[in-house]
C-alpha positions as CSV (number, residue, x, y, z in Angstrom):
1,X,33.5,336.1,113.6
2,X,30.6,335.2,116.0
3,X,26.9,335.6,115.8
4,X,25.1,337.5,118.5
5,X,22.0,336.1,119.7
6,X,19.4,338.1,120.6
7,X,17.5,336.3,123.1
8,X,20.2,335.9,124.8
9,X,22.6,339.1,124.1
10,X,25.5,336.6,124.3
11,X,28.6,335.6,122.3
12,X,27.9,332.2,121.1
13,X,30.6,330.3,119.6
14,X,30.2,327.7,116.7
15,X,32.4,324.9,117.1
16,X,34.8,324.5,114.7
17,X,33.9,321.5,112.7
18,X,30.9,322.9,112.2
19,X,32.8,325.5,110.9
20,X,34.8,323.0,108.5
21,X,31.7,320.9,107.3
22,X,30.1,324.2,106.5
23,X,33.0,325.6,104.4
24,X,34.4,322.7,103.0
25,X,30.7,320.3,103.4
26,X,29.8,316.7,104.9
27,X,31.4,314.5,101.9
28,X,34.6,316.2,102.4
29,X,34.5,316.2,105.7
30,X,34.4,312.3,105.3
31,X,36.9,312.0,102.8
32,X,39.1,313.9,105.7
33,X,38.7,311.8,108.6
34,X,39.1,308.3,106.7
35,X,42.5,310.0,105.6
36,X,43.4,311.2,109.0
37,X,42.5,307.2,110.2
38,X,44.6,305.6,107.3
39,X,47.5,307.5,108.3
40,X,48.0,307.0,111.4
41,X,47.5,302.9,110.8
42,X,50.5,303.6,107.9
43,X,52.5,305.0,110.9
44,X,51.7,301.9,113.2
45,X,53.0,299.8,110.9
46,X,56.0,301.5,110.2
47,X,56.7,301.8,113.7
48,X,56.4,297.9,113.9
49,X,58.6,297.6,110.9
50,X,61.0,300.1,112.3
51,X,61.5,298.2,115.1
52,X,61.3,294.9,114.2
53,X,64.6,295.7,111.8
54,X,66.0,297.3,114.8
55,X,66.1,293.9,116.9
56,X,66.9,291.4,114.4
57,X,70.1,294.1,113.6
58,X,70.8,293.9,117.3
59,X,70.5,290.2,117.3
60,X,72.7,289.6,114.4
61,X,75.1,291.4,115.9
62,X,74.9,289.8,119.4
63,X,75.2,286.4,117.5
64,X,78.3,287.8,115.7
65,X,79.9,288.6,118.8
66,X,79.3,285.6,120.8
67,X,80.9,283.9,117.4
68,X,84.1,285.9,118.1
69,X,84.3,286.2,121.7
70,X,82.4,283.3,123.7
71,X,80.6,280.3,123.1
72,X,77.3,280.4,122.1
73,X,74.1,282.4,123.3
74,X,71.6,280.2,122.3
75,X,73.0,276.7,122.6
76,X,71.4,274.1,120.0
77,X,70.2,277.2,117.3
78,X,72.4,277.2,114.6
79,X,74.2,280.2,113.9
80,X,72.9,283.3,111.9
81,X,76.2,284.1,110.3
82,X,78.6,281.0,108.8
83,X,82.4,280.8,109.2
84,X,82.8,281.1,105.2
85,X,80.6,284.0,105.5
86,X,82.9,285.5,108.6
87,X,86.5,284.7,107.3
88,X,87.6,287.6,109.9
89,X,85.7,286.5,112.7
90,X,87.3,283.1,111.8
91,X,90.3,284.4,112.2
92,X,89.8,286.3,115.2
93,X,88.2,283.2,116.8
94,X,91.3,280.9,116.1
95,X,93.6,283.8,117.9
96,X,94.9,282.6,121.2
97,X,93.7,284.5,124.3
98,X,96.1,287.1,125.9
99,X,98.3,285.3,128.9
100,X,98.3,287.6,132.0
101,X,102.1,287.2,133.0
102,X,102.2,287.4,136.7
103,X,104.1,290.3,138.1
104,X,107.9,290.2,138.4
105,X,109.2,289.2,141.9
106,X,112.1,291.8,142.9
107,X,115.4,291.2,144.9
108,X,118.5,291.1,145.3
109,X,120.8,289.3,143.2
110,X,123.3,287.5,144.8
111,X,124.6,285.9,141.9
112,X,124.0,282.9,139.1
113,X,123.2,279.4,139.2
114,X,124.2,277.1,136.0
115,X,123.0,274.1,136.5
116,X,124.3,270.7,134.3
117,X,121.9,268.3,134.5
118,X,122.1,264.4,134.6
119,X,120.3,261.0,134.2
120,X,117.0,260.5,132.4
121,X,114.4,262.5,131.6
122,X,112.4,261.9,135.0
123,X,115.4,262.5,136.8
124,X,116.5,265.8,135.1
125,X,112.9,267.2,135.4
126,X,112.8,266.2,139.3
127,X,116.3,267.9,139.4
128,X,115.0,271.2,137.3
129,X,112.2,271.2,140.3
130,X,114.9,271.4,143.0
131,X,117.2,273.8,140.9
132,X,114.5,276.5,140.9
133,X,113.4,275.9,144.6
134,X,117.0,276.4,145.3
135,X,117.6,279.5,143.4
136,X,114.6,280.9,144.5
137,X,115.5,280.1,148.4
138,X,119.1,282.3,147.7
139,X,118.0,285.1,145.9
140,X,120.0,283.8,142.5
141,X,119.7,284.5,139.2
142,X,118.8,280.6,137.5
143,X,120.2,280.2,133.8
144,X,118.3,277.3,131.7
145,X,119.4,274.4,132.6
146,X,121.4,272.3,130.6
147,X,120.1,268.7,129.4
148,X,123.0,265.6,129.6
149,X,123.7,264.7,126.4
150,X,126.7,261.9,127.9
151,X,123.8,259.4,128.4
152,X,123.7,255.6,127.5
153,X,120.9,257.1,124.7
154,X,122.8,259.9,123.6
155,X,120.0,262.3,123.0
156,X,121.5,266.0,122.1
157,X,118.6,267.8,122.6
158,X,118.7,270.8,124.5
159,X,116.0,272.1,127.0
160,X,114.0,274.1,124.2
161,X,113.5,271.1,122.4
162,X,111.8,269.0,125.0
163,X,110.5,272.3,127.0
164,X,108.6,275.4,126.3
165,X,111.3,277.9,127.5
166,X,109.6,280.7,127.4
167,X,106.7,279.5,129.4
168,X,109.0,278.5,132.2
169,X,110.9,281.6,132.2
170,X,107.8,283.6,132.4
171,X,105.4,281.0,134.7
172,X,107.9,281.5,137.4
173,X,108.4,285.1,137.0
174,X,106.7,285.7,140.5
175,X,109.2,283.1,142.2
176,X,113.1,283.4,140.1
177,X,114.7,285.2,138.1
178,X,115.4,283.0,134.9
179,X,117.9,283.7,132.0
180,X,118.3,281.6,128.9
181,X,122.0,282.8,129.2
182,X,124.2,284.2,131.1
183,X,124.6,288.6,130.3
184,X,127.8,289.6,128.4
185,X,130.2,290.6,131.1
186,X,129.4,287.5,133.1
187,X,130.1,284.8,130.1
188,X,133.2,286.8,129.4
189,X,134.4,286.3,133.5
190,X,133.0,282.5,132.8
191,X,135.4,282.2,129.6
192,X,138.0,283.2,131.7
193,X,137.5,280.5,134.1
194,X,136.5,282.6,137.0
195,X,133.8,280.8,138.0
196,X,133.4,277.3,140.6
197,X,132.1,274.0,139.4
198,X,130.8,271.4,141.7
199,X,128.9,268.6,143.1
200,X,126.7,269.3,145.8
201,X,126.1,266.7,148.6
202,X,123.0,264.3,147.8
203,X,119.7,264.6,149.6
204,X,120.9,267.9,151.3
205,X,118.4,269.9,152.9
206,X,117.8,273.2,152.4
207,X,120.1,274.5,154.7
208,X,122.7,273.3,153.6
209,X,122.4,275.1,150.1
210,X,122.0,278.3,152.7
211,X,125.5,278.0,154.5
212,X,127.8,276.2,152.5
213,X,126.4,277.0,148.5
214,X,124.8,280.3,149.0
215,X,128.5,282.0,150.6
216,X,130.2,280.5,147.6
217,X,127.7,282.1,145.3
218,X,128.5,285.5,146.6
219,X,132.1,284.9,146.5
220,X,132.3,283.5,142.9
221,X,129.5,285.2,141.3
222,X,129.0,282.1,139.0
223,X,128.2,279.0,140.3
224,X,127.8,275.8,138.3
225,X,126.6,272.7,139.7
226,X,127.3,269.6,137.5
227,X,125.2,267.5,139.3
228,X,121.7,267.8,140.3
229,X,120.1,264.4,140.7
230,X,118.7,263.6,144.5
231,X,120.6,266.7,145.8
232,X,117.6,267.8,147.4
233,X,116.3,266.5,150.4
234,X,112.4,265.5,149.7
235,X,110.7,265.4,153.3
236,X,111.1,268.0,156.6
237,X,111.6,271.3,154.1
238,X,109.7,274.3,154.3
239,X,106.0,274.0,152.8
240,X,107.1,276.6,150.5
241,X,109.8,275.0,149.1
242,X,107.5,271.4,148.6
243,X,104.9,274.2,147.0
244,X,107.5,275.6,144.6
245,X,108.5,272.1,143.3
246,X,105.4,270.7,142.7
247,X,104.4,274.1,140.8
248,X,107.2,274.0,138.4
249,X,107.3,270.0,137.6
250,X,103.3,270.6,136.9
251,X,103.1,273.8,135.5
252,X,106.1,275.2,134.6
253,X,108.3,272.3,132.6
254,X,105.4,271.9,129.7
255,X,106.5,269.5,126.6
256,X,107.1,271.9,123.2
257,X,103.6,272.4,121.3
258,X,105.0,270.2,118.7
259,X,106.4,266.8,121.0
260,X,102.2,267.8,122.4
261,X,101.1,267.7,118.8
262,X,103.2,264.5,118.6
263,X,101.6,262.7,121.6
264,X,97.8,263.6,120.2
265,X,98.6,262.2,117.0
266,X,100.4,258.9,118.2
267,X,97.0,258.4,120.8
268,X,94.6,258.9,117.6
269,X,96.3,256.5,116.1
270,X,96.3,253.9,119.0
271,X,92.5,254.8,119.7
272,X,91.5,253.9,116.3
273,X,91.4,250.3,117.0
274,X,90.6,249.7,120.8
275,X,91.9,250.9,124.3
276,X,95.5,251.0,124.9
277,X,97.5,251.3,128.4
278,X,101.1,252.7,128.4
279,X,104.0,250.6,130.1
280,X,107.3,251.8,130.8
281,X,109.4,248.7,131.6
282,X,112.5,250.2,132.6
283,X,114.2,246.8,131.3
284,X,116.5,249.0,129.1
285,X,120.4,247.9,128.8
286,X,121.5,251.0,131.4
287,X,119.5,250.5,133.8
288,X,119.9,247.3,134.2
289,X,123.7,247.6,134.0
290,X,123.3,251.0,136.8
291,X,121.2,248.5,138.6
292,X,123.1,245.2,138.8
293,X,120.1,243.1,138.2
294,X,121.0,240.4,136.1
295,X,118.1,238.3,136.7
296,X,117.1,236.0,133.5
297,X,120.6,237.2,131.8
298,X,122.8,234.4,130.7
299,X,126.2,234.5,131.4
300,X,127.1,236.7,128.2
301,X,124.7,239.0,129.2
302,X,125.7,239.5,132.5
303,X,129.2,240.3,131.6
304,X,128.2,242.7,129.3
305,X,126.3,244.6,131.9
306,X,129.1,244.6,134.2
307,X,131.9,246.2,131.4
308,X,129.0,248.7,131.3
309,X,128.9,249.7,134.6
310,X,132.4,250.0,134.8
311,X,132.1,251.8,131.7
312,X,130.9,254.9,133.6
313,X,133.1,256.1,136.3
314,X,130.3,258.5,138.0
315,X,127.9,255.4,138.8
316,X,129.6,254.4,142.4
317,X,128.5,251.4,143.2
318,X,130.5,248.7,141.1
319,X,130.3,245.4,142.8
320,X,126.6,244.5,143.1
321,X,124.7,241.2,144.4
322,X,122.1,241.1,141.4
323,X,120.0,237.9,143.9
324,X,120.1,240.5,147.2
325,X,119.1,243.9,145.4
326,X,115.8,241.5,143.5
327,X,114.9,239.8,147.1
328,X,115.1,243.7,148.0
329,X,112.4,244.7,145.6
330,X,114.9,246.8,144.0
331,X,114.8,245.3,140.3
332,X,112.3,245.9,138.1
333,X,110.6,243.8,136.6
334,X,111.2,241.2,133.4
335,X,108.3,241.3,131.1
336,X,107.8,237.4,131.4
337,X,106.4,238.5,135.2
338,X,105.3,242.2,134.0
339,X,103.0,239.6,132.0
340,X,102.2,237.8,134.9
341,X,101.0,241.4,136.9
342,X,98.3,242.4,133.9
343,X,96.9,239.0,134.0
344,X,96.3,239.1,137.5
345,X,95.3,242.7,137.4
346,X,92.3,241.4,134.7
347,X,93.6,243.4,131.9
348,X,91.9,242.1,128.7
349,X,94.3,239.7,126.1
350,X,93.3,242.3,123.3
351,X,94.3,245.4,124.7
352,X,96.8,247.3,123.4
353,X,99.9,247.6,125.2
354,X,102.3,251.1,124.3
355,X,105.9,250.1,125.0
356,X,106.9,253.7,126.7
357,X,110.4,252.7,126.8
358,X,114.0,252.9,124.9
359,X,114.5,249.5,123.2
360,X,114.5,246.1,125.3
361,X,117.3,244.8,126.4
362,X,117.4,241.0,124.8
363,X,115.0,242.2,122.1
364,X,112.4,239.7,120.8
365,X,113.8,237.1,122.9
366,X,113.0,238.7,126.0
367,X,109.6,239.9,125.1
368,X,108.5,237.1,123.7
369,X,106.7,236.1,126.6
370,X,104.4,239.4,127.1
371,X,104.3,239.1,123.5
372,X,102.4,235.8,123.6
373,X,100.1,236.9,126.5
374,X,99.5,240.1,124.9
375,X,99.5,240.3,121.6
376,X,98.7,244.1,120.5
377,X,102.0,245.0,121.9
378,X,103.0,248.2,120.2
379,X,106.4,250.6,120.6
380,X,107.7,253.9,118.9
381,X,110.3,252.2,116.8
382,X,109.2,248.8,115.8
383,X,111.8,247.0,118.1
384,X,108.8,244.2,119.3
385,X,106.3,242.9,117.3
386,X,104.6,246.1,115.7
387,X,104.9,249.3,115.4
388,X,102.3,252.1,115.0
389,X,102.4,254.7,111.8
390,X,105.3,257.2,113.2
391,X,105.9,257.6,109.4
392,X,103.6,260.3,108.9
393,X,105.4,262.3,111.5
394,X,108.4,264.7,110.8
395,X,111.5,262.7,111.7
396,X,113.1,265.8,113.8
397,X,110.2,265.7,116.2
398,X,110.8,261.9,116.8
399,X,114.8,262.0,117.2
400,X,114.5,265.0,119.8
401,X,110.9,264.3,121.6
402,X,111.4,260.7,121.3
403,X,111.9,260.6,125.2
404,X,109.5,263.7,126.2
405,X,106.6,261.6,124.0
406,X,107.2,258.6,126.0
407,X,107.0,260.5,129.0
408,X,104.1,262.3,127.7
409,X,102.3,259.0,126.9
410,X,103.0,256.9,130.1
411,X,100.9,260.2,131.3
């Protein structure tokens, strides 16, 4: 294997290419090393290749991702993957996010509020506000309130047909027990009459619903009270309590999805043509009759009024002097001088004007003059001088949201 030299008397070892190009010779040695060259460029590239699929398969699925779960990562690049293309991601996309309920607040029941509410909708939905602050201050169990239905208007609709029940049963979780009904046993002691109905005193503060309701509670098990508007005092109450009330009339008490629906699709239609402003008169037959003011009625008209008022034994006050309650500033006002307010305010001739209201007492007649100042008046039922497309709309949505949409609106 080695070659002694003998000048030197030592092991010399060839080196072993020299070995190689003497075995195999210098061509083939060539031939070798170009071969040894090219293959490690073919591996260079397929390492770039290699890799280069590897990111553009992590960035497809990064851009799928962000398609399905957040908005996207590179704003102003459109996206790698269509929705035609993604019918799952489509669909996972258009699922709502999960709600985190908050936790259930735990106590003691003393026993259950019913509550019957009364007036219009702005007056049951301040009385819903107190109802819950109430229950919630003595450790009650609240049933769903009930909606009057014995209104000038007579809307039937109950409380899941203007409100998202469910979300106000579970948005004040934290605060109030809240039932849609009453459990078996108790409706069966409430069939039997063994519960108390009753009034409470108006603008009572809340210690009054802690001495005199709160014992009765506990003594009846079931209390129902059949009036609810201005029972609750609105200044010098607990910050809580003011907290509580402004939490449920802005959070909890949301309109149904589909009176919601409703309102978008009555403001596209109203945007189509030009700006609009919303204006709840309150000139409707009731209120003027509740009120007394007669101002601008003929003779006719303020008899009518009056058999009204009489009509309804819980409005108290039945003798009213129409000339001192205006001078007051406790009328509202006629549209002739609700006209006379947007001109001064600058509101433009062409604007249109959404009557957010039930029909006008005096009809035509008495909006004749708004009419002429403003033109583009517009109302839910044609009662002025136009209406706006409420055709294309289911008619069960407009006969029981027709009053959540005009509160909605005048929003």
């Amino acid at each position: 294997m080695c070659r002694v030299e003998e000048t030197s008397g030592k092991c010399n070892y060839k080196k072993p290419w020299e070995m190689k190009m003497k075995i195999f010779g210098k061509g083939k040695m060539e031939k070798l090393k170009n071969s040894m060259v090219s293959r490690s460029r073919m591996n260079l590239w397929m390492i770039r290749a290699i890799t280069t699929i590897f990111l553009w398969t992590c960035f497809a699925q990064l851009m799928t991702l962000e398609e399905m779960f957040g908005p996207r990562l590179l704003k102003g690049r459109p996206s790698c993957f269509s929705h035609s293309e993604l019918p799952l991601v489509a669909e996972l996309s258009s699922i709502p996010p999960k709600v985190v309920l908050p936790p259930k607040r735990l106590y003691k029941n003393n026993g259950y509020l019913m509550v019957s509410c009364n007036g219009g909708l702005n007056q049951m939905r301040a009385a819903i506000c107190d109802m819950v602050a109430i229950a919630r201050y003595l450790n009650v169990t609240l049933i769903v309130p009930e909606l009057d239905k014995t209104s000038f208007w007579n809307d039937l609709s109950e409380f899941q047909d203007i409100f998202d029940v469910d979300h106000f049963i579970t948005s004040l979780r934290d605060e109030v027990r809240i039932l849609k009904e009453l459990p078996l046993r108790v409706q069966q002691r409430v069939d039997q009459g063994m519960f108390l109905s009753m009034q409470p005193i108006s603008w009572s503060d809340i210690s009054y619903y802690a001495h005199q309701i709160l014992p009765l509670v506990q003594k009846h098990k079931v209390v129902q009270l059949n009036k609810t508007d201005a029972r609750l005092a609105n200044n010098e109450l607990p910050l809580e309590i003011q907290k509580l009330r402004c939490r449920v009339n802005f959070n909890a008490l949301r309109f149904t999805s589909q009176i919601e629906e409703l309102g978008r699709r009555v403001v596209k239609i109203l945007r189509k043509k030009c700006p609009f402003l919303a204006l709840h008169l309150r000139y409707e037959m009731d209120m003027l009759a509740f009120s007394g003011c007669t101002h601008g009625c003929n003779n006719e008209e303020e008899e009518e009024l009056t058999r009204m008022r009489y009509a309804y034994p819980w409005w108290k006050e039945k003798v009213i002097n129409s000339e001192m309650k205006r001078k007051e500033g406790l009328c509202p006002l006629t549209p002739e001088e609700t006209a006379l307010v947007l001109k001064a305010l600058g509101i433009d001739r062409n604007v249109q004007i959404y009557i957010a209201a039930g029909e006008i007492y005096g009809g035509d007649t008495r909006m004749a003059p708004l009419a002429e100042a403003f033109p583009n008046l517009v109302s839910q039922k044609g009662d002025s001088s136009r209406t706006i497309g409420l055709e294309i709309l289911p008619k069960p949505l407009i006969t029981n949201g027709s009053v959540g949409l005009s509160s909605l609106l005048r929003k």
